[in-house]
N, C-alpha and C positions, 0 to 999 in steps of 0.2 A: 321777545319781539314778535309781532304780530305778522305772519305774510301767507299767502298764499300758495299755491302750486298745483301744478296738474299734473294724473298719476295717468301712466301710459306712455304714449308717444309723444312726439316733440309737440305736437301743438295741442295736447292735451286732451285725446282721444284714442278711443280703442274700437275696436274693428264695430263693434255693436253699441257704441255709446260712450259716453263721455263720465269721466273719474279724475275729480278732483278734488284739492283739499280745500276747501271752502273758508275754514278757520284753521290755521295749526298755529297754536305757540308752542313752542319747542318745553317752556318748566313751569308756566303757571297756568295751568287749566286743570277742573275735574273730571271730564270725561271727555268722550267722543262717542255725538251722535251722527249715525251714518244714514242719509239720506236719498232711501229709494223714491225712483221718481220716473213717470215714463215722460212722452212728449205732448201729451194731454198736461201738463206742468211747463206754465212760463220759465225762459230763464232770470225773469222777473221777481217772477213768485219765489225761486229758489235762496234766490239771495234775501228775500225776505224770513225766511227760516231762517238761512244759516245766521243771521244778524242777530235774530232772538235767540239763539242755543249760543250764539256768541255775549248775547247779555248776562248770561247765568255760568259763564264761564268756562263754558265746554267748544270743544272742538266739535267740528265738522267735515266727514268725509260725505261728499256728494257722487251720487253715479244717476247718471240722469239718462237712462236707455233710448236707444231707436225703435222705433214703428215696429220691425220685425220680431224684435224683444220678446213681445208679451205672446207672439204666437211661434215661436221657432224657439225648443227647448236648446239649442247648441247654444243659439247668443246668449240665453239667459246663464247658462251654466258657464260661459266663456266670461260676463261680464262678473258674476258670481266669485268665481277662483280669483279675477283680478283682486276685488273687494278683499277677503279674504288676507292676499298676499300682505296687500297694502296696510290691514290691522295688525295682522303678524309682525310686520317688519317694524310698525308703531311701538307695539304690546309688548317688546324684546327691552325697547328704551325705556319706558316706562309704563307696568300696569297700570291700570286703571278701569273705572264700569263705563260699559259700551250700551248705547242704545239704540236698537232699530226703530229709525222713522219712514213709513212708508206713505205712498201720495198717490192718492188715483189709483193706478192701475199699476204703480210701484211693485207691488209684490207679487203680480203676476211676471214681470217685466226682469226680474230681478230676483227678491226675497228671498221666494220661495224655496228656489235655487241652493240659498246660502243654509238655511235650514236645515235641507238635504243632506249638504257638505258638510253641516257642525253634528251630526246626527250621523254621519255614516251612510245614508240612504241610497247615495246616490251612485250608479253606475259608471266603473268605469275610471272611479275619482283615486288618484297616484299619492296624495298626502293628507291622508286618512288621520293620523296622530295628529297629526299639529292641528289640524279643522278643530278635533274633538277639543281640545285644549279650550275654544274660543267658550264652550257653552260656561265656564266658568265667568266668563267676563262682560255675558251678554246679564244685563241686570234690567233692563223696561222696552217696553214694546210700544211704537204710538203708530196707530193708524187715522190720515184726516182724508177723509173721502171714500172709505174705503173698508178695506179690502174690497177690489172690484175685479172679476174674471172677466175677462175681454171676450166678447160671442159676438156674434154677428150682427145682434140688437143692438150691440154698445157699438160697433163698428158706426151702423148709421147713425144712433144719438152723438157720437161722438163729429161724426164728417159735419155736422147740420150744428151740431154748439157755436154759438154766435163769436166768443172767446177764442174758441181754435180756425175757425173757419175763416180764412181773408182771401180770397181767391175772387176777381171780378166775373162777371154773368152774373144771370139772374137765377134765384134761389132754388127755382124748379128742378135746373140742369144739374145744380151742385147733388140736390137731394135724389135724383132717379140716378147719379154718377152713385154715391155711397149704396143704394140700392144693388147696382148692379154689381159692385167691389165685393157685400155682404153676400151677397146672392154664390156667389164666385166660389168666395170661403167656404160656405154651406155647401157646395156641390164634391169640393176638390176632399179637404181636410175636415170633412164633418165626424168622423170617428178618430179624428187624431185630436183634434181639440176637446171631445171630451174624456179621453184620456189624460191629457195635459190636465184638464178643470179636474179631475178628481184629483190627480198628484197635487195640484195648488192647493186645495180646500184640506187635503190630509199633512200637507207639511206644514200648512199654517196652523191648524189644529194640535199638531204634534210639538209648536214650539213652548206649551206648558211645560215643558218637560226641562227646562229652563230654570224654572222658578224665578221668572221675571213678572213683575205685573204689567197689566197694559192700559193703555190709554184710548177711548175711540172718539173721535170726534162722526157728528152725523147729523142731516138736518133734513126735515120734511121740506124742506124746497131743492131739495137736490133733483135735479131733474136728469142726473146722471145716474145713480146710484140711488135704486129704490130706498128708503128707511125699512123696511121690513126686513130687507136684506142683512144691513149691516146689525139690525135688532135679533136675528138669528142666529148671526156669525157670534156676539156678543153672550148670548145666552147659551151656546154652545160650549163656549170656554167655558162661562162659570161653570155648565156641569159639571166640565172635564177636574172641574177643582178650579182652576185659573181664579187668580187677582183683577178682575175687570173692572172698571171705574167710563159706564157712557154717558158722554156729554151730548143731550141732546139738545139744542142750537135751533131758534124759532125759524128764522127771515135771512138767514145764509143761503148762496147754492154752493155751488160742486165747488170746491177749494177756493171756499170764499168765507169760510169760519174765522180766520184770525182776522179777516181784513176788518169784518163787518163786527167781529164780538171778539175786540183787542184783550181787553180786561178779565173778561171769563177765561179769554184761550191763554194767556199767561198765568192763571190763576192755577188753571189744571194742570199745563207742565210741570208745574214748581214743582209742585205735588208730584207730578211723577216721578222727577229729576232728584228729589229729595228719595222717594222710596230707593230708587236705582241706586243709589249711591247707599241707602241701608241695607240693601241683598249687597249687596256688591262685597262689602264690609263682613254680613256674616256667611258669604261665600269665602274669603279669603282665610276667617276663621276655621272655617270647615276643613281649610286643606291644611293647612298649621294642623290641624287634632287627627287630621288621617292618618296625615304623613308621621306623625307620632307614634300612633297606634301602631300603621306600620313596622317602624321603627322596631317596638314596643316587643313587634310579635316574632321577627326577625333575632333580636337578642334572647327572647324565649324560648325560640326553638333551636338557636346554638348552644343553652344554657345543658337544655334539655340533652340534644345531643352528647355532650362533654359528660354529663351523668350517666349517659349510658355507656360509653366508654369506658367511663371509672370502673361501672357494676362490673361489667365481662372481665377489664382486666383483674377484678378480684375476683374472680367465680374462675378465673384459668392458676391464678397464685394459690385456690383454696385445692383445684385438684392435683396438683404438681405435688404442694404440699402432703396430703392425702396420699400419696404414694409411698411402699413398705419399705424403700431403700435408693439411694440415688445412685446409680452408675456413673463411671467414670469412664472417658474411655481415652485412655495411655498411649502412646507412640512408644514402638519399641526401638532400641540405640540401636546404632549401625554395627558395634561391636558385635550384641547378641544373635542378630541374624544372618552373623558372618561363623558362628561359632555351633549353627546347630541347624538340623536340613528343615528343609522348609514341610511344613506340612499342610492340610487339608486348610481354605479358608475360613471352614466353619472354628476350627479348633484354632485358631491364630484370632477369630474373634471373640471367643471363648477365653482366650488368657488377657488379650484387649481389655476388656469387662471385669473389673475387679469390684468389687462388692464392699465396700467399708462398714463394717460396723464398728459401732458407737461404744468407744472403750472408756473403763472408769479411768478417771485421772486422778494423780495425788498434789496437791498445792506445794509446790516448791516454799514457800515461806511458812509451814507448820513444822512443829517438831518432828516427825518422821521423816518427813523431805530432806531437814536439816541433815539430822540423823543419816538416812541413805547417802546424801552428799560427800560429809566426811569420810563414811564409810569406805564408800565404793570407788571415790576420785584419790586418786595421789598427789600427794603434796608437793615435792619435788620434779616435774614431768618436767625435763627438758624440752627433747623434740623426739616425738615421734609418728612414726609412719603409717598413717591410718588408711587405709586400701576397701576397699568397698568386698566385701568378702560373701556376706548374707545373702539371699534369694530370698522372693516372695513370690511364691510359685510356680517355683523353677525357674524363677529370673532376677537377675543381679539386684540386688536393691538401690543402686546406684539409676539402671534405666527405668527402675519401678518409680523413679521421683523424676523422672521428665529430660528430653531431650539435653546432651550436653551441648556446650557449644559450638562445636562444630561436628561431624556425622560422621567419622571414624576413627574420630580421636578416644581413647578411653580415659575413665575419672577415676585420678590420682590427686588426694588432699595435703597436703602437709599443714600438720597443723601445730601451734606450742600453745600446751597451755601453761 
């Protein structure tokens, strides 16, 4: 089922801009494409996208920032984390390839940001692990108007575009107003914005790292966004290695490529929508064969372990073995110690330690065995009274074969054979 919904607060906004779900079907779609977009972007225009990523059967998360956005890094990185949260909470229900679509000054406003955050980069940031998670699921990049850094030049071209600008007076006042707004900027925050412009230009740069390919829409009548520019940004990636695919666009301006050249500019999504969904697929392979591997190496190195436990315990069985005689060491009875005075402890372990050697034995089942048996046993033996009498050295033979059963009782047998 097909609906909508807005991510935030109740009426479907957040302190810096607005985050909503433009398309979700809850089980039959292939992706979700997430759409950056500042306020230079009708919200017109918007739902003209999200309708086209909704004709090829993807979702749509939209974050459409405030003015402040694209020059105050806190909104960005506040709107940023939102985005984020909101793919997370998606990505949990069901995987899938993500694509960033940015608009005008979208990835100044926003993007950038999220880069950052899937990359680590960014200062400050509390859930590190799960960001990095997303570069697995980010699979195509599309930029239409753009990438554009917002400077003080764009400030006035922008106050003075005929599309954004509806404010009654006449033209003059609007244009020395953006002058002095521009002027303002340049005086206050002129070393902090291009700080910011290098962070922007280096995280956009750095989303190769992705292995996502990207898309650029760009048009010599842009009178927003020079063509050299976005023909820079563009030839930039491919150095870097990047999958770049520019659609240059005769008689379009600034975010007027699909209106004006419907047929082309669906031609070239498909095409990307198609590759995003083949990284996407042998991204998911790759982590199947990692996690294997893993696996793989984990079992090998317990394998390994358990061998070398066997080796030692046979190299301690070989020198034990290896030794000229094995000692015993005996408890003497309670009777004996009661029958003779105690001496030095060295000589009490001295008689402790009795020495066994290894005596010949003769086979009770050969003929001399036999022989000695009849011999030496008597035939007729009623009952008599065998008493432990012998000593081995200088001790009863009775305590020489181990504690009796209780510790002052003496061993008396009776036996009949």
């Amino acid at each position: 089922m097909r609906r909508s919904q807005r991510a935030g607060s109740a009426d479907g906004g957040v302190r810096d801009g607005n985050i909503f779900w433009g398309r979700k079907e809850d089980t039959d779609f292939k992706g979700i494409a997430v759409i950056f977009a500042w306020v230079s972007v009708q919200e017109g225009q918007l739902w003209d996208y999200v309708n086209l990523y909704s004709s090829f059967g993807w979702n749509s998360l939209v974050c459409h920032a405030h003015y402040i956005s694209a020059f105050h890094h806190e909104s960005a990185l506040s709107l940023a984390i939102y985005v984020l949260d909101e793919l997370i909470k998606e990505l949990r229900t069901r995987s899938c390839p993500v694509v960033f679509a940015s608009f005008s000054a979208g990835s100044k406003a926003c993007l950038y940001k999220v880069v950052q955050l899937i990359e680590g980069k960014c200062e400050g940031q509390l859930y590190l692990h799960n960001y990095q998670l997303l570069r697995n699921f980010v699979s195509g990049h599309i930029y239409d108007s753009g990438p554009l850094d917002v400077t003080s030049d764009f400030g006035i071209r922008f106050a003075l575009h005929p599309a954004i600008v509806k404010v009654p007076g006449p033209s003059k006042v609007v244009s020395w107003m953006a002058k002095c707004v521009a002027s303002g900027f340049d005086a206050l925050y002129l070393t902090r914005f291009e700080s910011l412009a290098a962070e922007h230009w280096q995280a956009l740069y750095s989303s190769i790292n992705f292995g996502a390919p990207f898309l650029i829409f760009c048009s010599e009548k842009d009178d927003i966004v020079p063509f050299q520019s976005i023909h820079t940004f563009a030839q930039r990636l491919q150095d870097l290695g990047g999958d770049v695919n520019l659609v240059k666009l005769s008689s379009s301006s600034h975010l007027g490529h699909y209106k004006h050249h419907p047929i082309q500019y669906r031609i070239a999504v498909t095409h990307l929508l198609e590759k995003a969904t083949s990284v996407y697929s042998y991204k998911m392979i790759e982590m199947e064969r990692t996690g294997m591997e893993s696996m793989h190496d984990e079992i090998s190195e317990l394998i390994c372990d358990l061998q070398k436990v066997a080796i030692n315990s046979n190299r301690s069985l070989r020198r034990v073995a290896s030794e000229p005689s094995d000692h015993f060491f005996l408890p003497s009875s309670a009777a004996y110690h009661d029958g003779r005075d105690s001496g030095t402890p060295q000589e009490e372990q001295k008689e402790k330690s009795i020495c066994l050697p290894s005596l010949p034995s003769i086979n009770a089942h050969s003929v001399l065995g036999q022989f000695l048996f009849d011999v030496c046993v008597p035939k007729n033996v009623e009952e008599w009274d065998v008493k432990s009498s012998g000593t081995v050295n200088g001790r009863s033979f009775a305590s020489a074969r181990g504690h009796p059963p209780f510790g002052g009782a003496k061993c008396i047998r009776r036996s009949k054979l």
